[in-house]
Every structure is written in C-alpha cells, then in structure tokens.
C-alpha positions as CSV (number, residue, x, y, z in Angstrom):
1,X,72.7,114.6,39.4
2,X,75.0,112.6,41.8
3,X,73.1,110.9,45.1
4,X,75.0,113.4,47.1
5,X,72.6,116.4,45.4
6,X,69.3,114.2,46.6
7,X,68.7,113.0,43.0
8,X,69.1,109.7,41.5
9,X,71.0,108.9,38.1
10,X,69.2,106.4,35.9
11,X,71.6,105.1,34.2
12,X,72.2,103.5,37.8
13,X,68.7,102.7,38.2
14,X,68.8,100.8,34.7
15,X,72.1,98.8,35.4
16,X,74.1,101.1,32.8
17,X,76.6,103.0,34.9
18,X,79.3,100.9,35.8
19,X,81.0,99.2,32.5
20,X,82.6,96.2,32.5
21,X,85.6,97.6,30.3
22,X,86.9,101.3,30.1
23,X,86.2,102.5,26.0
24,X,89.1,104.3,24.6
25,X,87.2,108.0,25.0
26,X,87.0,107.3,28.8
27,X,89.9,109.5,30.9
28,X,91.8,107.0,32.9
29,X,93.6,107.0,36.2
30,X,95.7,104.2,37.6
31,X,96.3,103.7,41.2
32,X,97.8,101.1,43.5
33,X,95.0,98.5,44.0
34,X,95.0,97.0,47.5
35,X,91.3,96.3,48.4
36,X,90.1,99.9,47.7
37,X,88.0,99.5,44.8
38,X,84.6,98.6,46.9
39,X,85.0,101.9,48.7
40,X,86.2,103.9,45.2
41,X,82.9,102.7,43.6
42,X,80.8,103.6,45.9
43,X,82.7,107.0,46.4
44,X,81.8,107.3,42.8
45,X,77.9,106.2,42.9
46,X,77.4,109.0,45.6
47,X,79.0,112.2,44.3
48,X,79.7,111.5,40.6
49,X,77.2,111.4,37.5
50,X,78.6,109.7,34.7
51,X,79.4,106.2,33.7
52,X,82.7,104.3,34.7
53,X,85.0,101.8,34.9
54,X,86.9,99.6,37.4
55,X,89.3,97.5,35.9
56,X,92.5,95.1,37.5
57,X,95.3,95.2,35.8
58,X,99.0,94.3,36.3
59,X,101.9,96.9,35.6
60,X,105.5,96.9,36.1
61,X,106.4,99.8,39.4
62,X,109.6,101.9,39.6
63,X,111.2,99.1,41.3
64,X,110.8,96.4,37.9
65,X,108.1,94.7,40.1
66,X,105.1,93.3,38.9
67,X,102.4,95.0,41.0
68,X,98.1,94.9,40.9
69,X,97.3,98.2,40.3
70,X,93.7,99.6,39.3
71,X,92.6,101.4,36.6
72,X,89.8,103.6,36.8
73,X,88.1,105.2,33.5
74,X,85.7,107.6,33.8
75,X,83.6,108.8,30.7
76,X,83.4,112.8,31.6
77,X,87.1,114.1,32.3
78,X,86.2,116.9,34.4
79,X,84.7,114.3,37.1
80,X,88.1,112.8,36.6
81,X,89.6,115.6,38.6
82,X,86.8,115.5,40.6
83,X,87.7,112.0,41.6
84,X,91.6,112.7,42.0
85,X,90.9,115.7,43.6
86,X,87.8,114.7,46.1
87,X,88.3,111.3,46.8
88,X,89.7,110.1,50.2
89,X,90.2,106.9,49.1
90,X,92.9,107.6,46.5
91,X,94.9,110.1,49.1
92,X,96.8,107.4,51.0
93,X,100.9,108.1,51.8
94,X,101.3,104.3,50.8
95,X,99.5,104.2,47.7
96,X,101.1,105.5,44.4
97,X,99.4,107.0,41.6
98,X,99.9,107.1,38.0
C-alpha cells in the first residue's frame, strides 16, 4: 500500500523501489524533462506501490531538435495510468508527452 493509504512499502524501506535502469517488462512513459523529476518521484513514493524508474535520455522533438526528455518506467501498468492520469506534475500546457 502507497504512503498515501497510511501504510509503508518495503521495498522502500529496503532500498529496492526505485531502479537505476527501466527492465524491458516495465510500461514506460516519456515526458519533457525540465527539473520535474524530484517532484515526479516523490509523487510516486506517496501514492504509488510498485517499483520504478527515472531515466534521462535525449530524443529528437517534432521540430528535428535534440531535446532532454524523461523517461519514466513503471513495473505495474495499471499504476501507469494512474501516474498519467493523477499526477499534477505531468499536466503542464508547456510540457509535451509521448
């Protein structure tokens, strides 16, 4: 159960949550990364339960630019749209998402 329900995860408590990569069974999400992933991870800690990824990575935009976007991989996909659907952080106007 998320910290949001009272309860706390232990793969959080053991260090095991947050991976330093995103395995290929992980559902992904890419999003324009300026300086949001600190308040995306923590959106995450509080209402979500499984383990996830953060991950930089550079892609080429609409405009053939090279922008830092950030890719976020989360191991159940139904917290996936949870996270798309819930999280402030991702519904800016400025902010594009792939």
């Amino acid at each position: 159960m998320p910290l949001s329900r009272g309860t706390v995860n232990p793969l959080s408590v053991l260090g095991l949550r947050r991976l330093s990569f995103i395995p290929e069974h992980f559902a992904t999400i890419t999003i324009a990364g300026n300086g949001t992933s600190k308040e995306i991870d923590n959106w995450i800690n509080f209402n979500l339960n499984g383990r996830y990824a953060l991950k930089r990575t550079l892609v080429v935009n609409q405009h053939n630019k090279l922008t830092e976007m950030l890719e976020i991989g989360l191991e159940d996909p139904a917290e996936l749209t949870m996270l798309s659907l819930g999280c402030p952080h991702l519904h800016n106007k400025e902010k594009d998402i792939f």
